[in-house]
N, C-alpha and C positions, 0 to 999 in steps of 0.2 A: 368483417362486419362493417355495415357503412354507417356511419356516424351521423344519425339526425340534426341536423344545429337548427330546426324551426320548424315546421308545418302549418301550410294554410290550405284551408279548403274552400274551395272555391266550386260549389255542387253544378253551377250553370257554367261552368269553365268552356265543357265541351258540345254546347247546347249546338242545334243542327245548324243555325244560323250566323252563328260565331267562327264556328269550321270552315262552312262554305264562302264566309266574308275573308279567311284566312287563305282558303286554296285560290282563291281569286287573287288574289294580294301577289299568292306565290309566284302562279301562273305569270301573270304581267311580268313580275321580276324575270322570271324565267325567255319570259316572250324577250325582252327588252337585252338581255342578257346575250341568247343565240342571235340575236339579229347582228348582235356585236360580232357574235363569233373571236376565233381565237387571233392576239394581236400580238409579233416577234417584235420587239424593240432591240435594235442591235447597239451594242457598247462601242464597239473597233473589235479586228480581229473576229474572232470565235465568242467571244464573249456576246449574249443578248438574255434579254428576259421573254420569257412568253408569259402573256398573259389570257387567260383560257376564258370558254364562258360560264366556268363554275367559279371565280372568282369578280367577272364583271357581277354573277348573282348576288355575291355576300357581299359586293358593293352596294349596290341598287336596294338591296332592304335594308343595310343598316343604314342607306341615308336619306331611306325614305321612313324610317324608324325614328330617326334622331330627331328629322322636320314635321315629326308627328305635331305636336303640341300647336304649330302656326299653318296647319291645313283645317281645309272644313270636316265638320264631323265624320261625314261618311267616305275620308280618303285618311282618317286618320288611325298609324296603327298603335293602339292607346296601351297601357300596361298590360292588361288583360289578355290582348289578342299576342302581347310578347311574351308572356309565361307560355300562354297555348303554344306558340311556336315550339318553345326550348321541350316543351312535353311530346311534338310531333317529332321532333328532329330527330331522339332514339329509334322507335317505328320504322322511319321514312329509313333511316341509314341501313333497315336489314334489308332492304333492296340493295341497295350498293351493295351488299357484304353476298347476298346472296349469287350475285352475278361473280363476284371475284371468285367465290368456292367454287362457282361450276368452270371458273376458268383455272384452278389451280388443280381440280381432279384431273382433268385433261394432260396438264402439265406436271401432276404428280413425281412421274419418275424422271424427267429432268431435275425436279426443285430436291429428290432424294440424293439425286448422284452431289448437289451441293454439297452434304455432310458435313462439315465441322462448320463450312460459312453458317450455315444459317444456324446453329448452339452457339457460334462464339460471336458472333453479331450484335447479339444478346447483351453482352458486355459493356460495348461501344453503347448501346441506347443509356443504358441504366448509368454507365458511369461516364459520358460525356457531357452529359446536362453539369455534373458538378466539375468535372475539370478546368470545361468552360468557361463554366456561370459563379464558380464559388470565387476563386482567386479576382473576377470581375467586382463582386458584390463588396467582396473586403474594402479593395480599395476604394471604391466608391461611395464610403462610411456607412454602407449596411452591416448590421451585427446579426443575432442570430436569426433574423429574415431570411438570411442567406440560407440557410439549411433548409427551410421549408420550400423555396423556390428552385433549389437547384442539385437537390434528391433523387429529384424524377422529370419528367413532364409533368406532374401535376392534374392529372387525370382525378375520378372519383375514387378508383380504389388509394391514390393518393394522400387524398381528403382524409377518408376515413382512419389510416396507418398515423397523417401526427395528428389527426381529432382525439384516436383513442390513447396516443400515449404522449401528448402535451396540450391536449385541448385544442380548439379555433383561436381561445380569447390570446393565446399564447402568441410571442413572436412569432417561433415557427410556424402556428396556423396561421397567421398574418401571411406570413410569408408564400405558404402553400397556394393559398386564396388568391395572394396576386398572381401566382403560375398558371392558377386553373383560370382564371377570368381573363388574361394575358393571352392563353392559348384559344377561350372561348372565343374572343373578341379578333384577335389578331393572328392567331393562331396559323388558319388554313392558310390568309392572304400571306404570310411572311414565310411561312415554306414554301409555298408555291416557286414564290420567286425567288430565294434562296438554292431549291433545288435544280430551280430548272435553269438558274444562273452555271450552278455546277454542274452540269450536268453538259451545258454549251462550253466550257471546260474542252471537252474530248478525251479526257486524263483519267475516267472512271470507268471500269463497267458497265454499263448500263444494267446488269444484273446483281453489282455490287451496289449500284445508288439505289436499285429496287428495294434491297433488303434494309439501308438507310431508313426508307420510307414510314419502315412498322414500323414508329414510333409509338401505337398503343392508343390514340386516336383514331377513329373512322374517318373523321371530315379531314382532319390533317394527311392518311395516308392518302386519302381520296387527292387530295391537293398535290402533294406531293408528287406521286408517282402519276399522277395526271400531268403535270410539267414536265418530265423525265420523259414519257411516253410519247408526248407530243413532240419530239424532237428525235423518235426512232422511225422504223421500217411500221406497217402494221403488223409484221408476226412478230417482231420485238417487242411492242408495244403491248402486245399480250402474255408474254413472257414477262414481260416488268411489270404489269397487272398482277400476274400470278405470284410471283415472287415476293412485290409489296404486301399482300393478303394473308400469304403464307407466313411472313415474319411478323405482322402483325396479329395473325392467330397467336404467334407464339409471346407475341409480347404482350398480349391479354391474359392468357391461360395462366404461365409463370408468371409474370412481370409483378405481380403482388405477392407474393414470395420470396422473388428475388430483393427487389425494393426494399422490403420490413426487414429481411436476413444480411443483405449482402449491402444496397447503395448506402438506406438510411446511417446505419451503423458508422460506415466509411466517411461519409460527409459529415459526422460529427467528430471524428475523430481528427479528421484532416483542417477543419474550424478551428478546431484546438489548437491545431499547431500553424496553422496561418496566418488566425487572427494578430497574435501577439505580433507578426514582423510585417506583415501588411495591411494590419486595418487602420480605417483612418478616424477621425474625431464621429459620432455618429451623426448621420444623415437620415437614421433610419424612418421609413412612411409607415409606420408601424398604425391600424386604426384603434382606436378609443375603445375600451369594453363593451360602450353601447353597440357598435357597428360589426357585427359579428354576423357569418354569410347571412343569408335569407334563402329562403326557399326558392327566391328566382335565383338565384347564383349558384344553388348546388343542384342534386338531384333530385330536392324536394318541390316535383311540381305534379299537379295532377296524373292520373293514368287515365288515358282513352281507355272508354268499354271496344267491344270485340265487336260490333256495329260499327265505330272511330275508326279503329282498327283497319277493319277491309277497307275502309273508305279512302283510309291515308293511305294505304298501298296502290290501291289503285288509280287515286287520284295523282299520286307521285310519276304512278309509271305512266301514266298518258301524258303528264308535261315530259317524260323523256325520249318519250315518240317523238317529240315534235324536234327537240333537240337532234334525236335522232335521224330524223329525215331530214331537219335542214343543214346541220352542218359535217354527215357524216352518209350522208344522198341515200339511206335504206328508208326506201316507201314504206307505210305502214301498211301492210299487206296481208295476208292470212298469217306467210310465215313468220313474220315479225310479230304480231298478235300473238300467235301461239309460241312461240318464243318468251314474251311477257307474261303470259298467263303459265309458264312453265317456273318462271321465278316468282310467281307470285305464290305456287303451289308449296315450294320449298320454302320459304319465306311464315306461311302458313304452318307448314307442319313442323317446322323449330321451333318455332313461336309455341305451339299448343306443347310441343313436348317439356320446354320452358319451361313455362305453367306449372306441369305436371309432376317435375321433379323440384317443386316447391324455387323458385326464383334461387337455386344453390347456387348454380353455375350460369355465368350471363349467357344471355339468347342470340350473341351471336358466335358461340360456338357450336348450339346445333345447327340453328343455320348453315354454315359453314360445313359439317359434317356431313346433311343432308346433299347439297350443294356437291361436295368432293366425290360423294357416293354415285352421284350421278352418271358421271362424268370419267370417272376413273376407266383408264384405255382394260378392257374385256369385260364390262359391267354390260348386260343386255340392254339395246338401244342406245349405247353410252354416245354415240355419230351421230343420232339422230338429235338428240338431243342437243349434244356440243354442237350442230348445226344451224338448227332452231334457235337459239339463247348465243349465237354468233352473230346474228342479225342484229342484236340490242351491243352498242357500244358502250362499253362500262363507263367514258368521262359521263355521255349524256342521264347514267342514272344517278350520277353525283352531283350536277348540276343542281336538282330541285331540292336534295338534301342541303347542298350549301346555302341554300334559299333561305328556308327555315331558318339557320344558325343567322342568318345578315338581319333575319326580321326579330330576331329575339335582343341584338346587341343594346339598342338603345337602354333598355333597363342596368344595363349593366355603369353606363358610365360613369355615374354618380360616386360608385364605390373607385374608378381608376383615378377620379379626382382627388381623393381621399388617398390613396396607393403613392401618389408621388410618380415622379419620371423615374427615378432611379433602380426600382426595382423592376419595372418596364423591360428595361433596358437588358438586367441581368434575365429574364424571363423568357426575352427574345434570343438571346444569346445561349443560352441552356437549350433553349428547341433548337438552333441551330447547330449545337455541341451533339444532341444526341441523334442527330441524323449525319453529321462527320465523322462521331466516333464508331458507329455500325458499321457507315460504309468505308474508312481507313482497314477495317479490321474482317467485312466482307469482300474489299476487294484484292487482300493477302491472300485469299482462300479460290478466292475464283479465278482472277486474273491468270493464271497458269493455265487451265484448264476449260476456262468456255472462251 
């Protein structure tokens, strides 16, 4: 159950005008973004970073966001239009997700011969954020913050597991709240290059850093295995697409289960016995009872109608055409059109099945089911298809979702001011823990064998 901490209603949220001043907004970032295109900064050696243009995006709107307030009215993106965003961004990501399904039915029975990597992978997400991140937070005089930040990623089913069993006003909801706004904020851009740091490495599978990537995030796998990819062959790069999605299906499904039964439990227990020999005097940025999430910070922001709805999907996927064509040279052509109107179709009928089975199980597992169904090697049409929706390259439809996420950030900073560095720090450190500890423990499983 997700844990309400506020509601606002906002009726003109998603007025036709506000949308359309938004997807413009997008677009530019988007435009400004592929023009950059993807940029290798090399270390020495093997070592480099790439930097893609789904993260030049989440640059360019959050710091066209930030200098809201000192531009003229009608270039400014104002609080209102950064809630809209954070309410698009869910939407906008079942495109991504939907293209990864029809790349992982395809790849089905490779990603089955995996076997234990991808269950025991599983592990490494859930218990490397605190291996990481707890022994980090002690010494750095966080007290029981620590627990709430370094649990999990800190995602929403997060939220809700210490909302309902220590509150928000609590340390540990302090704590949680810096992870989830840590990862909103900083999240995608700090794995990106993280991953794709290790990744120039040479020392991992590339199948193994894939399944790293489900971290239980859309926009972070998206990031992720988007740096990874960009430094393989292009049919590895679809393999590590497929595999990213896959383990991130699985870290969606369980991962809230796992967490409440198996991480939560363990990182209190391991508190216990840490703090007394390495914490230090407290430092902790614990907020004030009044300062407790807000609806822009969790998942309480508007829902687009199913008018919105179409609107954002396919206004999404035509900013990924253009990505598409310009830095990935597929014209937008019949068969690229009907390629996107193929994800659009799936996309659609998860979405409605959603709905239907009362919002129990999130939407991008049907998605994703629909998606696999497709695609799966003896399904009728299954080549034609996997043909068609081969034309669309999976970074460029992650691109315009990362968009969204840059354009919503500005609202958030007020609350990292209040947060402190220190917990930052451990935050960042926990995402980096739970894409090492995956891939440590997928690349035992794989490395032998692919």
């Amino acid at each position: 159950m997700i844990v309400k901490t506020g509601t606002v209603h906002i009726p003109s949220m998603f007025s036709g005008s506000r949308l359309m001043k938004l997807f413009l907004f997008a677009a530019l970032c988007v435009l400004g973004a592929e023009l950059i295109g993807t940029v290798a900064i090399p270390l020495g050696g093997k070592l480099q970073i790439v930097l893609m243009p789904l993260l030049w995006a989440l640059l360019i709107g959050a710091i066209w966001g930030i200098a809201g307030p000192r531009l003229p009215g009608p270039l400014r993106v104002d609080s209102h239009m950064q809630v809209m965003a954070s309410a698009v961004l869910q939407p906008a990501l079942l495109i991504f997700i939907a293209k990864l399904g029809l790349l992982v039915g395809g790849n089905l029975p490779t990603i089955l011969q995996s076997g234990w990597a991808l269950v025991f992978q599983e592990f490494g997400h859930f218990f490397g954020t605190m291996i990481f991140g707890l022994p980090l937070a002690l010494v750095l005089g966080i007290k029981r913050e620590a627990i709430g930040a370094t649990f999990s990623v800190g995602r929403e089913p997060s939220l809700a597991i210490i909302g309902g069993k220590y509150g928000m006003d609590s340390p540990e909801g302090h704590g949680v709240l810096a992870e989830y706004i840590t990862g909103t904020v900083f999240g995608a851009a700090f794995i990106a290059i993280f991953a794709g740091l290790i990744a120039s490495l040479g020392v991992f599978n590339p199948l193994a850093l894939a399944m790293g990537a489900g971290v239980g995030s859309g926009s972070m796998m998206a990031a992720a295995s988007g740096a990874i990819a960009a430094q393989e062959t292009p049919e590895v790069a679809k393999q590590v697409a497929a595999f990213a999605a896959a383990a991130n299906l699985v870290t969606v499904t369980i991962g809230t289960y796992f967490t409440l039964f198996l991480s939560l439990p363990f990182t209190v227990w391991l508190y216990g016995k840490l703090e007394p020999l390495i914490g230090r005097k407290s430092h902790t940025a614990s907020l004030p009872s009044e300062h407790q999430p807000t609806a822009e910070t969790t998942e309480n922001v508007p829902s687009p109608s199913a008018v919105h709805l179409v609107s954002i999907w396919i206004v999404s996927g035509l900013m990924a055409l253009f990505g598409n064509w310009y830095n990935y040279k597929t014209l937008p052509n019949g068969e690229a059109l009907a390629g996107l109107a193929i994800i659009m179709v799936v996309v659609a009928a998860g979405y409605v099945v959603y709905r239907l089975a009362a919002n129990v199980l999130p939407a991008v597992l049907f998605v994703s089911l629909f998606a696999m169904a497709l695609t799966f090697p003896g399904v009728p049409y299954a080549d034609l298809v996997t043909s068609l929706t081969g034309k669309i390259n999976f970074l460029s439809l992650a691109t315009p979702v990362i968009t969204y996420a840059g354009l919503s950030i500005a609202k958030d900073v007020p609350v990292f001011r209040r947060l402190g560095w220190r917990i930052i720090v451990v935050s960042l450190v926990a995402n980096a823990g739970t894409f090492m500890g995956a891939t440590l423990i997928a690349q035992f499983f794989v490395h032998p064998h692919m």
